[in-house]
N, C-alpha and C positions, 0 to 999 in steps of 0.2 A: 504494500500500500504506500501512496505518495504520503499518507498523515495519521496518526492514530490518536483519537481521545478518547478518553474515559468517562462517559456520559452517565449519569442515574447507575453506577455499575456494571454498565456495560462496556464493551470495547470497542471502539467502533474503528473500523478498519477505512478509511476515506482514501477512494481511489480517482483521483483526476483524472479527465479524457479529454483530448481534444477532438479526439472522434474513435474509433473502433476502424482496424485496416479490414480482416477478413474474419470469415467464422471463425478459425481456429482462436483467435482472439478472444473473439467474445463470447465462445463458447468454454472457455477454461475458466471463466465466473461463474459458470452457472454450476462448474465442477465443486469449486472450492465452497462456494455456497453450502454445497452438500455437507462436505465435510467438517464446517465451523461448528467448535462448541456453541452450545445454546446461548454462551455471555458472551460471544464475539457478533459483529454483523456488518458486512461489507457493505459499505455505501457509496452511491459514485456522486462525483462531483462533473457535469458536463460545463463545457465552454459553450456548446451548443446543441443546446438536449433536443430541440425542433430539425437537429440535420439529418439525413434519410443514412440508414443503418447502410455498410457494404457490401453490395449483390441484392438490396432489398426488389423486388419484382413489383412493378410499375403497378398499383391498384384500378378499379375501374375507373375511380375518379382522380386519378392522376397523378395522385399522392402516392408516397415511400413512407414503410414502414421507422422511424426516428428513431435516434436514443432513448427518448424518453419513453415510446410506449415499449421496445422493446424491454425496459426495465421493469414497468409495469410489468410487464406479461410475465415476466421472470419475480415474480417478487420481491423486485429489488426498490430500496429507497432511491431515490436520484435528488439532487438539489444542482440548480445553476447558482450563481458565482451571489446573485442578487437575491436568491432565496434560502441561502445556506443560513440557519440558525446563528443568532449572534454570539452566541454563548460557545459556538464551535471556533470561533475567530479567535486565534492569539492576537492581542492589539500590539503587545510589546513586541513579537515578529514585522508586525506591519510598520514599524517605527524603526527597524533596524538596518544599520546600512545596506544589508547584503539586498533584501526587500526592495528598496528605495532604488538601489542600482538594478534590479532585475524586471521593475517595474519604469522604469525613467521614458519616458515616452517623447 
């Protein structure tokens, strides 16, 4: 995982994606899923949970299946960048050089 916190006693395994390349990718989450104790639980953080999955098959109405509902369908949590709980946010990260220099726009 890109980030781990310890939420209400849980673990929470916070995995970043800027997208998903191919199945095998994002099919090895759904493996490890299986196997997490009960107090652990992967969750992903998308850059763009509305982007169409890779190989998704063109729907009737012209839409791709996205990060986000495929997490859904997988019972997975997902949060984008704006909707990630604040209580999951280090401030004191976000204040540090390394941060400031990797975000410098």
């Amino acid at each position: 995982p890109d980030f781990i916190k310890d939420v209400n006693g849980k673990t929470i395994l916070l995995e970043s994606k800027g997208r998903f390349w191919d199945y095998q990718e994002y099919n090895k989450y759904v493996w490890i899923k299986k196997i997490l104790p009960e107090n652990m639980e992967l969750v992903f953080l998308f850059a763009e949970p509305n982007s169409p999955m890779p190989q998704a098959k063109i729907r009737k109405d012209g839409t791709k299946r996205s990060h986000a509902e495929w997490a859904w369908a997988n019972d997975f949590r997902w949060f984008s960048e704006e909707s990630l709980p604040s209580n999951w946010i280090d401030e004191t990260y976000r204040q540090s050089e390394e941060f400031l220099r990797r975000n410098d726009d």
